[in-house]
C-alpha positions in Angstrom: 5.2 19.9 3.9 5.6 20.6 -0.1 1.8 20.8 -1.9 2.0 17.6 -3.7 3.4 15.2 -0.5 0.5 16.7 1.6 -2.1 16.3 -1.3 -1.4 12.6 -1.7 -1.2 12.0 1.8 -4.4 13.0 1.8 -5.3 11.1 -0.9 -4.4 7.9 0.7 -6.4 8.8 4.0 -9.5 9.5 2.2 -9.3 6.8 -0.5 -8.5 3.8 2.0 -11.0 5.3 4.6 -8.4 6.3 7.5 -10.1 8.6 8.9 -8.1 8.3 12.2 -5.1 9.3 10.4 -3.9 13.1 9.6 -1.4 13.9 6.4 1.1 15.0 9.8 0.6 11.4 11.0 2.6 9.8 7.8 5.9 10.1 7.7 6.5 10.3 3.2 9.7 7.8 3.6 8.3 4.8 5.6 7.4 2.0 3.9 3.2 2.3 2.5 2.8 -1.5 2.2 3.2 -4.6 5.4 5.5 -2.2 7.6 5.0 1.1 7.8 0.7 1.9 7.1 0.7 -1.6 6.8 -1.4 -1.6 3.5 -2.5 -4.3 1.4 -3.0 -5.5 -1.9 -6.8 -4.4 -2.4 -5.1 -0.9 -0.7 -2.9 -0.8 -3.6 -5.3 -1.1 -6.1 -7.9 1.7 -4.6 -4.7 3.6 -4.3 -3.4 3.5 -7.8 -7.3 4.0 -8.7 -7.4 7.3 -7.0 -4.2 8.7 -8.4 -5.0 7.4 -12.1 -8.8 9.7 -11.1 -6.9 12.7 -9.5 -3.4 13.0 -11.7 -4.0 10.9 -14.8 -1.0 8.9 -14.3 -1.0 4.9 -15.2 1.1 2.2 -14.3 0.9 -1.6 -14.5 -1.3 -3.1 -12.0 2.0 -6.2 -11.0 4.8 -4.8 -12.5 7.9 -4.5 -10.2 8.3 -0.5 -11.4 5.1 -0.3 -10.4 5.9 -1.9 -6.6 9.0 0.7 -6.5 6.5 4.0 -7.0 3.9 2.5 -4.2 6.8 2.2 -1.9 6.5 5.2 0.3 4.8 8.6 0.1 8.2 10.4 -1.2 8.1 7.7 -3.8 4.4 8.2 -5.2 5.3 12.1 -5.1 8.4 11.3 -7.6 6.3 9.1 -9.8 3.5 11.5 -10.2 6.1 14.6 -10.5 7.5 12.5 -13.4 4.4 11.9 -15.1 3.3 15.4 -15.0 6.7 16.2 -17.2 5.8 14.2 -19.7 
């Protein structure tokens, strides 16, 4: 599993409190949000708080771009890896 997919999986178990979840229990291309881990919109927020904290990236808080990067893990690893270019 490449360093950054693990590191945000991990980042979404301990910032939403899933403890009964491991980064091996996620699979990066299902969907993050109703199917899939089944987050929500509070989920969302303490997410895109966490990875503002850990990799200084921003994004609107109900922007459709922003919906697109929270898709799936493989999806938050692309937006962070293009933030970190810039």
């Amino acid at each position: 599993m490449p360093t950054l997919e693990l590191e945000i999986k991990e980042l979404i178990i301990s910032s939403l409190a899933l403890e009964d979840l491991a980064p091996g229990d996620i699979d990066a291309a299902q969907p993050l949000f109703v199917e899939g881990l089944g987050l929500d919109s509070i989920d969302a927020l303490e997410l895109g708080m966490a990875l503002q904290k850990r990799y200084g990236v921003t994004m609107s808080a109900d922007s459709e771009v922003t919906r697109k990067h929270f898709a799936s893990v493989n999806a938050l690893v692309a937006f962070v890896e293009s933030q970190r270019v810039r």
